[in-house]
C-alpha positions as CSV (number, residue, x, y, z in Angstrom):
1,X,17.5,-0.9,20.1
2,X,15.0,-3.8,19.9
3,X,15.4,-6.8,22.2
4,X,16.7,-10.1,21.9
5,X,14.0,-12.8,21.8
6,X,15.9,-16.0,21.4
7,X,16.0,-17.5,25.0
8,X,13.4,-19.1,26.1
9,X,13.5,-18.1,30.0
10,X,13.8,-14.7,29.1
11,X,10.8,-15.1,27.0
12,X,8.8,-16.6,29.8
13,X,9.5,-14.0,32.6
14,X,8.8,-11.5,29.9
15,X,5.7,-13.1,29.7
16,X,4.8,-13.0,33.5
17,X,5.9,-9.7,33.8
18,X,3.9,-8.5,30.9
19,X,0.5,-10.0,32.5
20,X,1.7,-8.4,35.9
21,X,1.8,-5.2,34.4
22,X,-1.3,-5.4,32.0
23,X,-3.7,-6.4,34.9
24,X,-1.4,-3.2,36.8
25,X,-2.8,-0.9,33.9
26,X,-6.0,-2.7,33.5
27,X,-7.0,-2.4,37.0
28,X,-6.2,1.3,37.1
29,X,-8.1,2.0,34.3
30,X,-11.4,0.5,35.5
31,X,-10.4,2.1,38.7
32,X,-11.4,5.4,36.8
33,X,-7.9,7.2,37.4
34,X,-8.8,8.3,33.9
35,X,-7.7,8.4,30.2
36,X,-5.7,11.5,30.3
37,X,-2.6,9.4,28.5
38,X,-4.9,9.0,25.6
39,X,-6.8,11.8,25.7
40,X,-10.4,10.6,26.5
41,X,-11.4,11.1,29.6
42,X,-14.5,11.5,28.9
43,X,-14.6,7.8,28.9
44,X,-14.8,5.2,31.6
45,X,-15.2,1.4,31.7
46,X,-18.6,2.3,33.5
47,X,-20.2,4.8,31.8
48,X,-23.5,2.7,31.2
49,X,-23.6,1.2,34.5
50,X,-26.5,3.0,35.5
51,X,-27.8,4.1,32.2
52,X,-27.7,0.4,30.4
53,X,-25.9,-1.9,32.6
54,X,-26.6,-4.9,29.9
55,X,-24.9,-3.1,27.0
56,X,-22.3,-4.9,27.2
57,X,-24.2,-7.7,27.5
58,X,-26.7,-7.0,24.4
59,X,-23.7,-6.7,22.3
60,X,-21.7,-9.7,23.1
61,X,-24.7,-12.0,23.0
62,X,-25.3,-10.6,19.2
63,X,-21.6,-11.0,18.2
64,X,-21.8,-14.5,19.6
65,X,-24.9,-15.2,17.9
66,X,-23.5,-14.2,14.4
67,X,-19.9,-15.6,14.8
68,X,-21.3,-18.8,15.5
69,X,-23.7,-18.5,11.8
70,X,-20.6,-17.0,10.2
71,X,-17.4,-17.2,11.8
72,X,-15.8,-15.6,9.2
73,X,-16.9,-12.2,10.4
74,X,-14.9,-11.8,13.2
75,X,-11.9,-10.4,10.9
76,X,-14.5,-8.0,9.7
77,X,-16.1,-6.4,12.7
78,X,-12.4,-6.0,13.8
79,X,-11.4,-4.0,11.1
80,X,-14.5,-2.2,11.0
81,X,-13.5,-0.7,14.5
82,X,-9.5,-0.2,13.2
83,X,-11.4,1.8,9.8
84,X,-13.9,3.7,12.0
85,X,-11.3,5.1,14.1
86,X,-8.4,6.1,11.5
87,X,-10.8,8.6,9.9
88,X,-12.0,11.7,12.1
89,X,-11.7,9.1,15.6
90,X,-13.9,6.6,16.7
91,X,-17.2,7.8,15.9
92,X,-19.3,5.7,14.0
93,X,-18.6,7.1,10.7
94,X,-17.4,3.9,8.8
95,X,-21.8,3.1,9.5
96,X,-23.1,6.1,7.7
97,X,-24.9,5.3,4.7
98,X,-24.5,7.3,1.4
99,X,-27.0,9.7,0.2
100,X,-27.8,11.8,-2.9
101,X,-25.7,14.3,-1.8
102,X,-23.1,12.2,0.0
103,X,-20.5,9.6,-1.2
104,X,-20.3,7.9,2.4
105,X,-16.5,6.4,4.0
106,X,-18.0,2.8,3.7
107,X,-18.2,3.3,0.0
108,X,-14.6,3.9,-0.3
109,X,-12.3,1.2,-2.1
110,X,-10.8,0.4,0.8
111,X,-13.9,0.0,3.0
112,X,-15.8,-2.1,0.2
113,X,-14.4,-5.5,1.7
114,X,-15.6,-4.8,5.0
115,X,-18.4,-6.7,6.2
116,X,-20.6,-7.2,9.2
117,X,-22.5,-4.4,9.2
118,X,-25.8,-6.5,9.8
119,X,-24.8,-7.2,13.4
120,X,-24.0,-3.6,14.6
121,X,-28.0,-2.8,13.2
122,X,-29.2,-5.9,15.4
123,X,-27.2,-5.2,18.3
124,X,-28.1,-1.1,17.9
125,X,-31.7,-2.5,17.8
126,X,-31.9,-3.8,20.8
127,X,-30.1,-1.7,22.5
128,X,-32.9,1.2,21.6
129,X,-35.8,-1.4,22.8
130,X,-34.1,-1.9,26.4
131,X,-32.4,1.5,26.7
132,X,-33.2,4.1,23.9
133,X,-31.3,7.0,23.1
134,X,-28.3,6.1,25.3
135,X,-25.8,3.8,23.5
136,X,-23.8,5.4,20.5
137,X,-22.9,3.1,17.2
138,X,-19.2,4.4,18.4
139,X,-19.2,2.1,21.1
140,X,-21.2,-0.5,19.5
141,X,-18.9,-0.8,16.8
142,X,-15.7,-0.6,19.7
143,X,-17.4,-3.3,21.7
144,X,-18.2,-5.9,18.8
145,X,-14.5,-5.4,18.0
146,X,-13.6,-6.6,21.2
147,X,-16.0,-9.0,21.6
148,X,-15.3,-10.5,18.3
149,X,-11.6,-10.8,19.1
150,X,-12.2,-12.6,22.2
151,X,-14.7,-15.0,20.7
152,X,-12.0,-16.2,18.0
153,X,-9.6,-17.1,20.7
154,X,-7.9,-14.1,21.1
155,X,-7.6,-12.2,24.6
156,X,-10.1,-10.7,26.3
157,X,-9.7,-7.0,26.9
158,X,-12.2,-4.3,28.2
159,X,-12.7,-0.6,26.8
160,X,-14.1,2.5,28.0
161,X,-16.8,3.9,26.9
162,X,-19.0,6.9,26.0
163,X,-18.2,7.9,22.8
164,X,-20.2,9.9,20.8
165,X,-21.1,9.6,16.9
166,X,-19.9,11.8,14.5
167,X,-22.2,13.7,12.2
168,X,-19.1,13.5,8.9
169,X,-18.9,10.5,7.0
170,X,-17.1,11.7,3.8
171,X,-15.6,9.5,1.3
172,X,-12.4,11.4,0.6
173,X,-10.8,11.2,4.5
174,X,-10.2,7.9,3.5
175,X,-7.4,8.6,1.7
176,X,-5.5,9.1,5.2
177,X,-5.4,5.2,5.9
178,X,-2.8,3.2,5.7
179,X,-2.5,1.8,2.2
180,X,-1.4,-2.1,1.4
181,X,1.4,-0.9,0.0
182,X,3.0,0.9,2.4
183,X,6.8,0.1,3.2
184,X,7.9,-0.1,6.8
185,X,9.1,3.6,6.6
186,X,5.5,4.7,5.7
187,X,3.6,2.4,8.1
188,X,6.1,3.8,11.3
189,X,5.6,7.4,9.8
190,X,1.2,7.0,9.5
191,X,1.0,5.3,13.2
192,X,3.4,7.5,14.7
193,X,1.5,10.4,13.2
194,X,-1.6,8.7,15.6
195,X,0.8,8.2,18.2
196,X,1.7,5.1,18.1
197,X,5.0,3.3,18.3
198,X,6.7,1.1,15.9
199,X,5.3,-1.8,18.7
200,X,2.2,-0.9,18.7
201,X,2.5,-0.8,15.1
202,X,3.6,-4.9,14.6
203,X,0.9,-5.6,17.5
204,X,-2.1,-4.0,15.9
205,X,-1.2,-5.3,12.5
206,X,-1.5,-8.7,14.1
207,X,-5.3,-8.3,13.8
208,X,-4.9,-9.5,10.6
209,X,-4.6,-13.5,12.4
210,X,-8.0,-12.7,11.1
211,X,-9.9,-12.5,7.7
212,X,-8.9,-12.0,4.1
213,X,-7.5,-9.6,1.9
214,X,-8.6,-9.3,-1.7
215,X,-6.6,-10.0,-4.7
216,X,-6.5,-6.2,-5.9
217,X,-4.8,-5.1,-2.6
218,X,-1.7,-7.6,-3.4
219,X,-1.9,-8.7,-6.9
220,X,1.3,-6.2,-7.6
221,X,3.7,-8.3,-5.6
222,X,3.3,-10.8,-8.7
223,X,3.6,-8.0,-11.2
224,X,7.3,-8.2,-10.7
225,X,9.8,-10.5,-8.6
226,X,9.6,-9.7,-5.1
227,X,12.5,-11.3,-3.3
228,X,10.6,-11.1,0.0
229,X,7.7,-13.0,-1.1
230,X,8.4,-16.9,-0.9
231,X,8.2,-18.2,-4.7
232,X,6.0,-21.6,-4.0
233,X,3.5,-18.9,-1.9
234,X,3.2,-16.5,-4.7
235,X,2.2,-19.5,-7.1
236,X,-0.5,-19.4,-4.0
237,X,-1.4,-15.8,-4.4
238,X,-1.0,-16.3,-8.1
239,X,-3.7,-18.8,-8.1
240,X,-6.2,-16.8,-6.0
241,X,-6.0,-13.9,-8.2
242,X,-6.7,-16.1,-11.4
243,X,-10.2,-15.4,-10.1
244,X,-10.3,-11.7,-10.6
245,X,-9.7,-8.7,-8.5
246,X,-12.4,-9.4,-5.9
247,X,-11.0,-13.2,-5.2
248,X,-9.8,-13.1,-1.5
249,X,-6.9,-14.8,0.2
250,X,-6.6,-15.6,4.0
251,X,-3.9,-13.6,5.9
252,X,-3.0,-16.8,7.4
253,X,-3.8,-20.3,7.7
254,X,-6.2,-19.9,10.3
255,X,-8.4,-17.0,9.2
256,X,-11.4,-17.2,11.9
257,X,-9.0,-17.8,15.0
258,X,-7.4,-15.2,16.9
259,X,-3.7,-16.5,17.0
260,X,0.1,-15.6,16.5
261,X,0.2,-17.7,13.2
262,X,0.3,-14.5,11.3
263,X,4.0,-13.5,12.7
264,X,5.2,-16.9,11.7
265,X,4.1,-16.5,8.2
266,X,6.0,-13.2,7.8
267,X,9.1,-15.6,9.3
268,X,8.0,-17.7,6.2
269,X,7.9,-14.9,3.7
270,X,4.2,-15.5,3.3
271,X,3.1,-12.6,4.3
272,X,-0.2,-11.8,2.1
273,X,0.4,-7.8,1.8
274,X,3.3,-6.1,1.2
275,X,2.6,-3.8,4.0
276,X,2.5,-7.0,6.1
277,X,5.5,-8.7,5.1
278,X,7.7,-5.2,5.3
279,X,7.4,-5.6,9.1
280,X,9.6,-8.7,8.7
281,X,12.1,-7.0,6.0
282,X,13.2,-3.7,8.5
283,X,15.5,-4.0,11.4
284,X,12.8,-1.6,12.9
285,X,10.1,-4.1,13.9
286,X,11.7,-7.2,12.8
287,X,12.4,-8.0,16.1
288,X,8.6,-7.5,17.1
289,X,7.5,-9.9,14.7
290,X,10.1,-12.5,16.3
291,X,8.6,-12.2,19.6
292,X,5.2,-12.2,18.5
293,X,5.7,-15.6,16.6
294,X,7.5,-17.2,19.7
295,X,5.3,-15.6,22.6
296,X,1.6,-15.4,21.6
297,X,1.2,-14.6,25.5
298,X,3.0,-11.5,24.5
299,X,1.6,-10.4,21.3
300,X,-2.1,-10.9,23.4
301,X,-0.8,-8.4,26.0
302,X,0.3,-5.8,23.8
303,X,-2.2,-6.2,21.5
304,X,-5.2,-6.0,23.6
305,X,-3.6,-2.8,25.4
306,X,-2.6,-1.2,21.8
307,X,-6.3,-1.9,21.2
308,X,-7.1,0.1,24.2
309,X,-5.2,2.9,22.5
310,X,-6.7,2.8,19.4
311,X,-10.6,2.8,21.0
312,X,-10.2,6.3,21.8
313,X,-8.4,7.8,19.4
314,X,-10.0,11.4,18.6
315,X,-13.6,10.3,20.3
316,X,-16.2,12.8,20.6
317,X,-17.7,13.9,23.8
318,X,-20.5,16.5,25.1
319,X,-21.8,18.5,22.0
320,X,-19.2,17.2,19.5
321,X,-21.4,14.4,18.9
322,X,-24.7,12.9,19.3
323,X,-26.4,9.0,20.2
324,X,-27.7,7.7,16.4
325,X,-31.0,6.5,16.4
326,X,-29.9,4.3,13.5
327,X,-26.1,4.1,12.6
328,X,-26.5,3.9,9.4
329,X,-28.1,8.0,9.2
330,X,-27.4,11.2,11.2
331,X,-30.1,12.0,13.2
């Protein structure tokens, strides 16, 4: 039974209790009373404090530096972390470069949009200078995630760390994400499969407040009427795609900011994927999607701890996995 979002009081102390409960969760967590919910506990929110205490530091400097030359990159580096961990956990993998031999993830179709792999390398870099052999690409890629969610106006959230990389980057796993064109059934069967609920579901799938989708990953919501597309913003959608496959379309009106704008466009029917807009469509989530659009206090809370989730799904520890010299290669 989903709730009611449609008093405004009730939406406030929601709110309050929401941030009471996050910092609750929060504070355990870096507390180190572990990960065992999610499986990692491996992990901790200090696991380079003695090692590299300015990881954290090196990264965010270098996703600062780069968001501020291209702000458009934030959506990327966010989905980057989303694709990384989807296929085989969050291990690096989406980095790997292809070989002779070997038809990488990053080359897949549905990896060929993502971008930002530049600042990963610079951050990595430094990191080897000031502390080598000691920070994986894992967490690299988890913190610039974070970091580039925070920068663009969205919550700020900290993550464990001490993943380890993966030595698999294969092309074909790839099939197992979640495709554009998924209905709401599919979507609430492929996260719950990960363990997530439908919640977590319409949180996470507010990361796309940020970036672009390309015309081939929509284009068939024109191919026939759609009745829950709004007809003046599939003239919009329309017009993007009169540029080819590769022409790309914000998933909402404010692409580089981190914001709740994205839930009232699916209120609007102008949701840029289908798999988007189905969130709206099913009594399943629809409710979600309400509260998200009139509470971006809320969708920040549950997001940012959904994130948290997602940052150590399947991670590698011990022997499983190994520190990269150079994300892009196994060593």
């Amino acid at each position: 039974m989903l709730m009611r979002f449609d008093n405004p009081l009730r939406i406030a102390r929601m709110g309050f209790l929401y941030s009471i409960l996050v910092l609750l969760v929060m504070g355990m967590v870096a507390k180190g009373y572990g990960f065992g919910y999610f499986g990692a506990d491996a992990l901790s929110m200090d696991y380079y404090v003695m090692s590299c205490p300015i990881a954290d530091g090196i990264v965010r400097d270098t996703v600062n530096r780069a968001l501020l030359d291209d702000p458009t990159l934030a959506g990327p580096l966010l989905r980057m972390h989303f694709h990384d961990c989807w296929i085989q956990g969050c291990d690096g993998s989406i980095l790997i470069d292809s070989t002779s031999d070997n038809k990488a993830e990053k080359d897949s179709p549905a990896n060929l949009s993502l971008r930002g792999y530049e600042v990963i390398d610079e951050a990595k870099d430094e990191l080897e200078r000031q502390c080598p052999g000691v920070v994986s690409c894992a967490d690299v890629v988890a913190m610039a995630a974070r970091d580039a969610v925070f920068l663009a106006g969205g919550p700020f959230f900290d993550i464990p760390k001490g993943r380890k990389d993966g030595r698999r980057s294969k092309i074909e796993d790839t099939i197992n994400l979640p495709f554009p064109t998924f209905n709401n059934s599919q979507l609430i069967r492929a996260f719950g499969q990960r363990g997530f609920t439908a919640q977590e579901l319409v949180a996470l799938s507010g990361a796309h407040t940020l970036g672009v989708a390309r015309c081939s990953s929509f284009k068939n919501r024109m191919s026939t009427a759609d009745p829950t597309l709004d007809s003046d913003f599939s003239k919009t959608l329309a017009r993007t795609c009169s540029a080819g496959d590769t022409a790309e379309q914000p998933l909402d009106a404010t692409r580089n900011t981190f914001d709740n704008l994205y839930f009232r466009a699916l209120q609007m029917k102008a949701g840029v994927l289908f798999s988007d807009q189905t969130l709206y469509g099913s009594p399943r989530t629809q409710g979600f999607v309400n509260g998200y659009a009139m509470n971006q206090a809320m969708f920040f809370m549950d997001f940012q701890q959904a994130m948290l989730k997602m940052s150590v799904l399947d991670v590698k520890d011990g022997s499983n996995g190994e520190v990269r010299k150079n994300c892009r290669q196994i060593n």
